[in-house]
N, C-alpha and C positions, 0 to 999 in steps of 0.2 A: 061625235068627234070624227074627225077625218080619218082614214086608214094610214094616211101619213103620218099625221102625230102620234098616231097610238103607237106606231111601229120606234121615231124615236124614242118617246117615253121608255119602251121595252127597256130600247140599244143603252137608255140612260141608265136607268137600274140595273140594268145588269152590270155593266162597268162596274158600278159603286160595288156590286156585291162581290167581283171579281178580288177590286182592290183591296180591301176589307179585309179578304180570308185570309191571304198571307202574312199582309201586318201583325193579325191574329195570333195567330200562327208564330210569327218571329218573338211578338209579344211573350206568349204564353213558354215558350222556348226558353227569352232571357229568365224569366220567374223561375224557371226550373233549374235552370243551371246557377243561379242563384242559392239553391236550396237544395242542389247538389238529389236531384230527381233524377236528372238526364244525364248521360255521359257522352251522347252522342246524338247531335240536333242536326248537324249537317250531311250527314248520310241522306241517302234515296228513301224515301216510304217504305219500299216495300222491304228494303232491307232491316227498320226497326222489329225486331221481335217484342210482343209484349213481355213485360215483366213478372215473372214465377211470384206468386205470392209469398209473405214471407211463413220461413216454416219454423215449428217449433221446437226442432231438436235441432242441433247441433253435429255437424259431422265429424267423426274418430279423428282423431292428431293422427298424423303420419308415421311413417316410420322417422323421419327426420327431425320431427318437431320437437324434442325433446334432449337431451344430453345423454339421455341413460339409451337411447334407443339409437342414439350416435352413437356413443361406448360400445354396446353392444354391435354395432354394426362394424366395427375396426377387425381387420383382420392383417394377419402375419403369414409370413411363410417362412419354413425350417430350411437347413442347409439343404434337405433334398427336394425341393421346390412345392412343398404340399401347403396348400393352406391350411391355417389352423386358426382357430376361432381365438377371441378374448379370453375364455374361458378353459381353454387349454394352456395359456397363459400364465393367469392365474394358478394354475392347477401345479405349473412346473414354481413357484416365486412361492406357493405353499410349501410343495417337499424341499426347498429350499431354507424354508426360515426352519422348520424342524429340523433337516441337517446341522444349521447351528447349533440351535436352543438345547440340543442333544450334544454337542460337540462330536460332530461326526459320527453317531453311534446307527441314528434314526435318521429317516428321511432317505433324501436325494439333489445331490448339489447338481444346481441348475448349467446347464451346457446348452447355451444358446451360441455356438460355435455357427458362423455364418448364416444365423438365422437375419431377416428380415424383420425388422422391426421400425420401420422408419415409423416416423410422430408420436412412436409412443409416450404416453402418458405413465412414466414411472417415480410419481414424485413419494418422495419421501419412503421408496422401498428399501430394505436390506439385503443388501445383493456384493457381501462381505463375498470375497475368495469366490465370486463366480465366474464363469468361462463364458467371453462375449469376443472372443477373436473372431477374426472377419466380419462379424455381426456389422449391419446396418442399422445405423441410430439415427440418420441422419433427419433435424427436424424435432427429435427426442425430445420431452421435458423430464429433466431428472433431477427438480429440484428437490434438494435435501436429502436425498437417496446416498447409500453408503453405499462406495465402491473400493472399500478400506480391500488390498491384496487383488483388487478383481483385476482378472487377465482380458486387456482390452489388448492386445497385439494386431496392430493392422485393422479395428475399426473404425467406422465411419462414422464419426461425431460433428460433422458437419450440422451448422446451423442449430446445433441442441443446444439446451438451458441446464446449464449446470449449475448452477447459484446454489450457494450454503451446501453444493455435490462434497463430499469425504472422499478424496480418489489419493488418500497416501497410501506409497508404496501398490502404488498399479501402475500393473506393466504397459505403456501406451505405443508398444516400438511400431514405431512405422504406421501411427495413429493418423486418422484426419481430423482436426480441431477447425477447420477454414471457417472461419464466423463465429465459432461457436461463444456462447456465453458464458464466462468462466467468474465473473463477477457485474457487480449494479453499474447499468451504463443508463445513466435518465435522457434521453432524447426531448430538447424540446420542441414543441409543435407552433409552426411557424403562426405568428401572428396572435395567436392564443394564448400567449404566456402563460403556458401550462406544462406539466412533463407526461409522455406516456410512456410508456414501457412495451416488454415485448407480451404476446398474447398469454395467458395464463400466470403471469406475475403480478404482486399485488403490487399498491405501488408503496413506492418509498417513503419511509416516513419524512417528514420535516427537517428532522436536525439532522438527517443523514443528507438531504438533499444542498441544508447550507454548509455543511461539510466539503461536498462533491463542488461546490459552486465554491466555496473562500480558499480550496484548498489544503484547509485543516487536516487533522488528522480523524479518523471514522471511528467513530463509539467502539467498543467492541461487542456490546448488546446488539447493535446494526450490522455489522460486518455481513455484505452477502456473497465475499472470494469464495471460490472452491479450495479446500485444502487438498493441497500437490505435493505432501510433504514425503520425501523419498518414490515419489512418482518416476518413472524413466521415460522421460520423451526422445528416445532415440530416435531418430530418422522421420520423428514425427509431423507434417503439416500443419500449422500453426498459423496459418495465412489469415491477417484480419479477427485472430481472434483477439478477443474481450479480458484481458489478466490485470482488470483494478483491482484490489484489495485482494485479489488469489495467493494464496499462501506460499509459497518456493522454498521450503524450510527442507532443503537437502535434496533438492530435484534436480536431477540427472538432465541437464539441458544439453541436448545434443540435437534440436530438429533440422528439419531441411530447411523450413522457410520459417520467420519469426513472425510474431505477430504483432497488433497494432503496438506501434511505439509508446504513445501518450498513456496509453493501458498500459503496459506493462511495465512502465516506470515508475507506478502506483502499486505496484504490486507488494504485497507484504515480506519481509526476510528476500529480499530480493540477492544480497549482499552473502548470503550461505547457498545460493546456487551453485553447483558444483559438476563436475564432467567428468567422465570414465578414461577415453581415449583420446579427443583430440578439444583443445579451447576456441577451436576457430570459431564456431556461434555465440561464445559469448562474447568474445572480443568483435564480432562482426555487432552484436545488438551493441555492445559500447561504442561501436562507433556512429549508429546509428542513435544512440542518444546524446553522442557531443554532435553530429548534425541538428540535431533538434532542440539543443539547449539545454537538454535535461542533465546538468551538471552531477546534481547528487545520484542519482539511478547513475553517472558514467564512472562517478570514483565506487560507490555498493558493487558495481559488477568489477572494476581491479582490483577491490578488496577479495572478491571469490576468486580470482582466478590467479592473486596472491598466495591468499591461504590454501589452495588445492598445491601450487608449485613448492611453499617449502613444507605439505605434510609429506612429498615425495621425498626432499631432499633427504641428505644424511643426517645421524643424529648431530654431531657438531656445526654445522650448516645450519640445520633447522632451530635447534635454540637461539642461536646467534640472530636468524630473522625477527624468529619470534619477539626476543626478546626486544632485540634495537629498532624494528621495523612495524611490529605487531599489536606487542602493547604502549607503545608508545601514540602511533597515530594509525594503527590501519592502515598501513600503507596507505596513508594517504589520504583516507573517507574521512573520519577524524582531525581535520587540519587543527581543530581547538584545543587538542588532548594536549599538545607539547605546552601550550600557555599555563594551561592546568595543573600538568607536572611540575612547573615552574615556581607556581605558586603555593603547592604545598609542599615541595621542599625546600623554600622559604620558610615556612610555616615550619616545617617540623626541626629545620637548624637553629631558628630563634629560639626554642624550648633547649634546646641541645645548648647555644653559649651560654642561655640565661642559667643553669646548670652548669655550666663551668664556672660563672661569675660566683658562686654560693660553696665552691671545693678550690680547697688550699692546695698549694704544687706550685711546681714552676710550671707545666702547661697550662697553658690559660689565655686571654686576651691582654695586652699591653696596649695604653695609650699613649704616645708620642706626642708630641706639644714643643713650643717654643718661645720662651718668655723672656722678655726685656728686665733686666737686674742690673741696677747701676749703669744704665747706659748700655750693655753690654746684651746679644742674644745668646743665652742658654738653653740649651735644651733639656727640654723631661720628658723622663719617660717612667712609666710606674703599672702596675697590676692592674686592672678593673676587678673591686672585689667588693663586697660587702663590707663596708667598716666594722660591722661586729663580728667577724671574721679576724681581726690583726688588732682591735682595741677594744680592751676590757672595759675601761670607761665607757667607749662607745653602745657596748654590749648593755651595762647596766642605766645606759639612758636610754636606751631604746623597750628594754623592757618597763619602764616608766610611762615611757611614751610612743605610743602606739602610733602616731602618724606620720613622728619622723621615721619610722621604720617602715612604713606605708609608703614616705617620699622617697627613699632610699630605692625601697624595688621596683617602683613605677621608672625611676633612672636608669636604672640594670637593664627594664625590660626596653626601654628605647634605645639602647646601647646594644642590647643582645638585637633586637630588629633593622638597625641600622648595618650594624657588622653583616649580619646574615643577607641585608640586600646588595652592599657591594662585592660582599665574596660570589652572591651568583652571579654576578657580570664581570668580572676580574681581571677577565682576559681579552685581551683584543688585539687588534691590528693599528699598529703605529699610531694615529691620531685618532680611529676609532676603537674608543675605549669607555666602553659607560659607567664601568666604574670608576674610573677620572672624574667623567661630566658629576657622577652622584656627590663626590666630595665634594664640590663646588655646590651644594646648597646648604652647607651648616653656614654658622653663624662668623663659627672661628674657625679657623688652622688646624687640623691636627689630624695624624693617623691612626688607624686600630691596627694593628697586627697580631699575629696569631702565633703561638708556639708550641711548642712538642706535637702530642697528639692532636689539638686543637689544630695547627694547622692543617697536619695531616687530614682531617673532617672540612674545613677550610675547601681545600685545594679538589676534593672528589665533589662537593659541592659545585664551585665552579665550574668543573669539566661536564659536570651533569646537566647544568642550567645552559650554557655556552649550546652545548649540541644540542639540546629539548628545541634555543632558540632558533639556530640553525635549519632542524627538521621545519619547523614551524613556519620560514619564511619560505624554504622547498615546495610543502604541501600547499600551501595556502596560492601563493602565486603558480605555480606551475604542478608539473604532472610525471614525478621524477621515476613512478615506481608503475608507468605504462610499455 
C-alpha cells in the first residue's frame, strides 16, 4: 500500500476515535444525571474530584439539629447586661412557683425587672404577681401562662403570643402590645385554601374556625382571648394588636394607640370597659367602630362609658339614670329591651284585670255599649264580672256544669287581654292614637273603662308602655345617649 493511503486511513481513524470519545462521554454523563450520580458534568476535568466512598457511620447532629440543643442554646440578658443561660432562667420561674405554692413563706418571687427576654418560650408558665417592668418580650410565646397581678409596667410585648395568657388585674401602664396576639386570628394562605397560624400555635379546631368564618359566636371550650379582666392599659401601645374573643371584663382602657378594629370589636365583655381619668380612647375606638360599621361594638362601648358617667354622678342622678336609661335599654345597646318591657307588662296587667273581673267593689272594669230599643239608642253600661259573682242561680249552674263556667273565664280572660292592650297604648297625639286604631277591630261598638283603683293600675300602665315605646323608636333609629 502506498505511504499515501496508509497515511489517510490513519487521519480517517483517528477522527472517528476523536468523535466517539466525547459523545461517550456526553452519553455516559446524561445516565448519570439521570440517576442522580453526577451533580456536576459541565465543569473542566480537572476540576471533578473523585467521590469519597460511602462510609459507615454517621456524623454527630449539630448543635442546631435539634430543638432541645436550640433551647438550650437561647440566652437572656438581666437589667445589668450579663448573659444568662436558659437554665438560670429556669432556676428564677422555679423559686418562683415555690414562693406561691408556699404563699409567700418559701422561695423567691421572680424579678425579671428590665431583663431581656425577647422569643422567649414561656408557654403555660405561672408567673402570678411577678415583676417584668421594662422587661423585653418582644417576640414572647406566652400561651397559657398566668400573669394574674404580674407588674408588666412599660414592657415590651411586641409581637408576642398571648392566647388563652390570664393577664387580670396586671398592671400594662405604658405597655407595648404593637402586634401582639391577644387572641385566634386564622390567616388564610393565598391559593391553598387552607389557615395557618402563627409559629408555635396549634391550629384551630373546626368548629371554631366556622365560627370565625359565619360570625357566630365561639364555644367557650374554644375560646383562645387573653383574659384582661381589671388589667390597666394606661398609656399603653396597642398598635395592630389582635383582641378577638379577649376578655375586657373591667379593663382600664386608657392606651395611646388602639388596636386593630375588626379584633377588637370581637372582643368579649367589650361593653364593661371602663376608664379611671379621661373617656377620650374609648369614645375615639367608637368612633372608629361607627367608621367601620361595626354598629354593635359602637353602642357596647356607649354603654361603658354611660355606665362609668352615672356611677360618678350623685345618688339622685344616678338611680334616676339607672333606672330610666339603664335598665330599660342600656343606653341604647339594647334597642329590643323597651319592646320586651312592653310585652310583659302587658302580660302581667292581663292577670291583674282578670283578677279584678273575679272581686266584687265598685273598682273594677265597665263595659259601655249602645243599643237600639224601640227605634230608640240607649246606652249601657254594666260591671265585667263573673256571673257567679252577682247570681246565685248562676252559681248553682255552673257548679253543675263545668264548661259553662270554663266559657265564662275564657270571656273574662279575652276581656282582661284586650283591656290590658289598649290601656298600653292609650295615649297619643291628636290623630295618632293606637289605642283608637285597636278599637276599630272588634266586631261591635263598645268601650272598657276602668274605675277606682283599677284605673289608677290603667293609667301607670299606659305612661309605662307609651315611654318603653318612645325609648324604643330613640335607640333603635338613632344614637340619642352618644
Amino acid at each position: 500500500m502506498r505511504p499515501g493511503c496508509q497515511f489517510a486511513i490513519f487521519a480517517l481513524v483517528g477522527c472517528c476515535v476523536l468523535t466517539a470519545g466525547p459523545s461517550g462521554a456526553q452519553s455516559e454523563g446524561r445516565s448519570q444525571r439521570r440517576t442522580g450520580k453526577v451533580l456536576q458534568t459541565n465543569l473542566p476535568q480537572q476540576a471533578v474530584q473523585p467521590l469519597a466512598p460511602p462510609s459507615t457511620t454517621t456524623a454527630p447532629p449539630t448543635a442546631t439539629s435539634t430543638p432541645e440543643a436550640s433551647s438550650a442554646a437561647w440566652t437572656w440578658k438581666d437589667k445589668g447586661g450579663q448573659i444568662r443561660s436558659r437554665a438560670d432562667l429556669d432556676a428564677i420561674l422555679s423559686g418562683h412557683k415555690q414562693w406561691l405554692d408556699s404563699k409567700k413563706k418559701q422561695g423567691t418571687r421572680a424579678d425579671l425587672t428590665g431583663a431581656d427576654l425577647s422569643a422567649v418560650d414561656l408557654t403555660g408558665v405561672d408567673l402570678r404577681q411577678a415583676v417584668l417592668a421594662d422587661a423585653k418580650l418582644n417576640g414572647a410565646v406566652l400561651e397559657h401562662a398566668d400573669l394574674d397581678g404580674a407588674d408588666l409596667m412599660n414592657a415590651d410585648l411586641s409581637n408576642s403570643d398571648l392566647q388563652y395568657a390570664k393577664l387580670r388585674r396586671a398592671d400594662l401602664y405604658g405597655a407595648k402590645l404593637i402586634e401582639a396576639q391577644l387572641g385566634l386570628k386564622a390567616i388564610p394562605i393565598a391559593g391553598a385554601g387552607g389557615e395557618r397560624v402563627r409559629r408555635g400555635q396549634s391550629p384551630p379546631p373546626e368548629a371554631l374556625l366556622k365560627a370565625i368564618k359565619g360570625g357566630t359566636e365561639i364555644p367557650e371550650a374554644a375560646r383562645a382571648g387573653a383574659d384582661l379582666g381589671h388589667a390597666d392599659l394606661r398609656g399603653a401601645d396597642l398598635t395592630n394588636a389582635w383582641f378577638r374573643d379577649a376578655d375586657l371584663d373591667l379593663t382600664i382602657y386608657e392606651p395611646t394607640a388602639d388596636p386593630d378594629t375588626s379584633g377588637i370589636a370581637k372582643a368579649r365583655h367589650l361593653d364593661l370597659a371602663t376608664y379611671l381619668d379621661d373617656p377620650e380612647a374609648l369614645v375615639r375606638l367608637r368612633n372608629e367602630f361607627n367608621k367601620s360599621g361595626f354598629v354593635e361594638a359602637e353602642n357596647k362601648i356607649t354603654y361603658a362609658v354611660n355606665r362609668k358617667e352615672t356611677a360618678q354622678d350623685a345618688p339622685a342622678l344616678h338611680w334616676f339614670r339607672r333606672i330610666a336609661f339603664d335598665l330599660t335599654c342600656q343606653y341604647g345597646m339594647n334597642s329590643s329591651r323597651p319592646l320586651k318591657i312592653i310585652g310583659l307588662v302587658w302580660l302581667v296587667m292581663t292577670l291583674f284585670y282578670f283578677a279584678c273581673m273575679h272581686l266584687r267593689g265598685r273598682s273594677g272594669i265597665y263595659l259601655q255599649t249602645t243599643r237600639e230599643v224601640r227605634g230608640q239608642d240607649r246606652k249601657w253600661r254594666f260591671q265585667v264580672l263573673l256571673p257567679h259573682l252577682t247570681d246565685a242561680a248562676a252559681r248553682g249552674r255552673g257548679v253543675r256544669r263545668l264548661g259553662r263556667r270554663l266559657r265564662w273565664e275564657w270571656r273574662l280572660t279575652r276581656a282582661a287581654m284586650y283591656f290590658s292592650l289598649i290601656s298600653a297604648f292609650n295615649i297619643g297625639y291628636q290623630e295618632l292614637n293606637i289605642g283608637e286604631w285597636l278599637k276599630m277591630l272588634t266586631k261591635r261598638e263598645y268601650d272598657l273603662t276602668a274605675v277606682g283603683w283599677t284605673r289608677t293600675a290603667a293609667g301607670v300602665q299606659s305612661l309605662i308602655s307609651v315611654y318603653m315605646l318612645a325609648l324604643w323608636v330613640l335607640t333603635f333609629f338613632g344614637h340619642p345617649f352618644e
